[in-house]
FIKELUM-417421 format. One record per residue (C-alpha): x, y, z; residue in one letter. Coordinates in steps of 0.1 Angstrom, whole numbers, padded with zeros to 4 digits. Example, Ala and Ser with C-alpha at 12.3 -4.5 7.8 and 13.67 -1.06 7.14 Angstrom:
BEGIN
LUMTI/X/Y/Z/residuo
LUMTI/0123/-0045/0078/A $
LUMTI/0137/-0011/0071/S $
end
This chain:
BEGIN
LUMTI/X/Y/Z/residuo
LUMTI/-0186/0054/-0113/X $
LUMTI/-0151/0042/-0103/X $
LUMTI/-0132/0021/-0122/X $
LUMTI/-0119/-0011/-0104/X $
LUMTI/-0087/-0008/-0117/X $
LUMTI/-0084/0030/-0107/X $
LUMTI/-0094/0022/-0072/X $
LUMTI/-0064/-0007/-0070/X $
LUMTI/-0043/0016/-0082/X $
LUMTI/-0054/0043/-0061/X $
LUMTI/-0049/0018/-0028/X $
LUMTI/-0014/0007/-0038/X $
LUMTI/-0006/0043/-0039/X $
LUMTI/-0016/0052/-0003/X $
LUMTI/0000/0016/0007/X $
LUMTI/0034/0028/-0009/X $
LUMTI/0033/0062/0005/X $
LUMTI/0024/0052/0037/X $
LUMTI/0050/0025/0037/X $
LUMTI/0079/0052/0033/X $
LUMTI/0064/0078/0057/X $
LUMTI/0056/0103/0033/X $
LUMTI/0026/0126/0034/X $
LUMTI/-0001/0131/0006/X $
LUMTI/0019/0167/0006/X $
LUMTI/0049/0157/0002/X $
LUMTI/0041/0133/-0027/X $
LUMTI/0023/0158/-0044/X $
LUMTI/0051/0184/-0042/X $
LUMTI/0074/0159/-0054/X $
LUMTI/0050/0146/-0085/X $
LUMTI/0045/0186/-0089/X $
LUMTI/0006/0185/-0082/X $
LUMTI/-0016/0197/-0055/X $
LUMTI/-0023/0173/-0026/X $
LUMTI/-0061/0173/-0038/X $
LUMTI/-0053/0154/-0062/X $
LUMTI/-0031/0128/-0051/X $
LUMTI/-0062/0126/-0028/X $
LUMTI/-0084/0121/-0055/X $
LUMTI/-0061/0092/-0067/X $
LUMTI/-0061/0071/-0042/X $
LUMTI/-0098/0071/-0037/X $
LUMTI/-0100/0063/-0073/X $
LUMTI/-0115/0093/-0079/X $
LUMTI/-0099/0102/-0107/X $
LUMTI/-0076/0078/-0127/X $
LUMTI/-0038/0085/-0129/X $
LUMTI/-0027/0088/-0162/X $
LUMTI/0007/0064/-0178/X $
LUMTI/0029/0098/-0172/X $
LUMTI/0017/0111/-0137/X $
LUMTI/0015/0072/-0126/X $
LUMTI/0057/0071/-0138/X $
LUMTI/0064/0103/-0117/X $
LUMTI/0049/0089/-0087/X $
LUMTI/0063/0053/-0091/X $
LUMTI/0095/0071/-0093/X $
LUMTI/0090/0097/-0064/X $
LUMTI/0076/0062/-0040/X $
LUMTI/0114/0047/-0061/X $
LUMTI/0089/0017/-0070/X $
LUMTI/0082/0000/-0107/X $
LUMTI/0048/0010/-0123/X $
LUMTI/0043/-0030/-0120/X $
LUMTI/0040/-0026/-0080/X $
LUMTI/0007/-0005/-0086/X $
LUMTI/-0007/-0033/-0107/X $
LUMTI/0005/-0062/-0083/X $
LUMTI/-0028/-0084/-0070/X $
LUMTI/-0053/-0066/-0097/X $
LUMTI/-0061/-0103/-0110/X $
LUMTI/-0074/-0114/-0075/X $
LUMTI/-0086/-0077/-0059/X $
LUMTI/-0125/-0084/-0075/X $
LUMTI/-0132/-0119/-0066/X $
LUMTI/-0113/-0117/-0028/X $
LUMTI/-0129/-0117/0005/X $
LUMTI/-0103/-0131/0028/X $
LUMTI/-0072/-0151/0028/X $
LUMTI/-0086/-0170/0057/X $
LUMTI/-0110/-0166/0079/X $
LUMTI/-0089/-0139/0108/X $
LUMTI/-0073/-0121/0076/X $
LUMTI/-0091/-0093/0057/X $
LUMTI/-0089/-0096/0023/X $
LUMTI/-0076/-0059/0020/X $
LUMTI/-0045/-0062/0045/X $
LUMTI/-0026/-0033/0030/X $
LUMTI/-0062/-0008/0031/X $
LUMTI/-0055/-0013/0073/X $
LUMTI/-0039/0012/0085/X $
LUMTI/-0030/-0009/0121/X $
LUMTI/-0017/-0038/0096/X $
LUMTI/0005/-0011/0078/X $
LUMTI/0017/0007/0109/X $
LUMTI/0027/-0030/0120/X $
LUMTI/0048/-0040/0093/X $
LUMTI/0064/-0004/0090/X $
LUMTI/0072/-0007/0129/X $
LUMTI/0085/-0045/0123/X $
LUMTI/0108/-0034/0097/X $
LUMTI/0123/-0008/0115/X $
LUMTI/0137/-0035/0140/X $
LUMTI/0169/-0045/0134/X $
LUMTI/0172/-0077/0113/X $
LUMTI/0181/-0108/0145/X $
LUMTI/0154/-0090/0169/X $
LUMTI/0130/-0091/0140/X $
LUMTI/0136/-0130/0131/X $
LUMTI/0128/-0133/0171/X $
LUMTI/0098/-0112/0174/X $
LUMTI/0082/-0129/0141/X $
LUMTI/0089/-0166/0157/X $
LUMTI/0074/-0153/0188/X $
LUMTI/0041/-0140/0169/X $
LUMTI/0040/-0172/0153/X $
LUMTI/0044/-0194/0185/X $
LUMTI/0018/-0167/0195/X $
LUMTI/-0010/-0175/0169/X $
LUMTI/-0009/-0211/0170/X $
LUMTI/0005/-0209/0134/X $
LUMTI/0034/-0224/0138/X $
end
């Protein structure tokens, strides 16, 4: 049986690797494993050890910290309201959104997220 912990882990991998457009292959050739592995990661599969988890941290240039970030809330959530899933960063539409939104430049970006707020009746 999984480990919470392993599987948070595991998903704040894929997020981060995702985020910077990198491939489960790539990572693992940077990290110096097979991709089977890194696979096995971020299922929580298997648990990354305190060494492999620095290599990858350093290869996705984040702090260990950011694989740990929102443990204390993952059991116990459902949803931040009612129209957002509680897992935001497991989507792969919500990642390939704020990857796209990023790559904007900064003053049409400010304009496109007052539009989607104007949009959602958030504002």
């Amino acid at each position: 049986m999984t480990h919470p912990v392993d599987v948070h882990v595991g998903k704040r991998i894929r997020h981060r690797r995702w985020l910077v457009g990198m491939t489960q292959q790539q990572l693992a050739e940077k990290v110096g494993i097979k991709f089977q592995q890194i696979q096995k990661y971020e299922t929580g599969a298997n648990r990354v050890s305190a060494s492999r988890l620095w290599d990858i941290a350093s290869s996705l240039e984040v702090q260990i910290s950011f694989f740990f970030d929102g443990i204390e809330t993952d059991e116990n959530a459902t949803s931040v309201n009612d129209s957002v899933p509680a897992d935001l960063m497991g989507d792969k539409e919500a990642l390939e959104l704020v990857r796209s939104y990023y790559a904007i430049p900064e003053n049409q970006r400010r304009r496109l997220f007052d539009l989607a707020r104007v949009l959602s009746d958030v504002a």
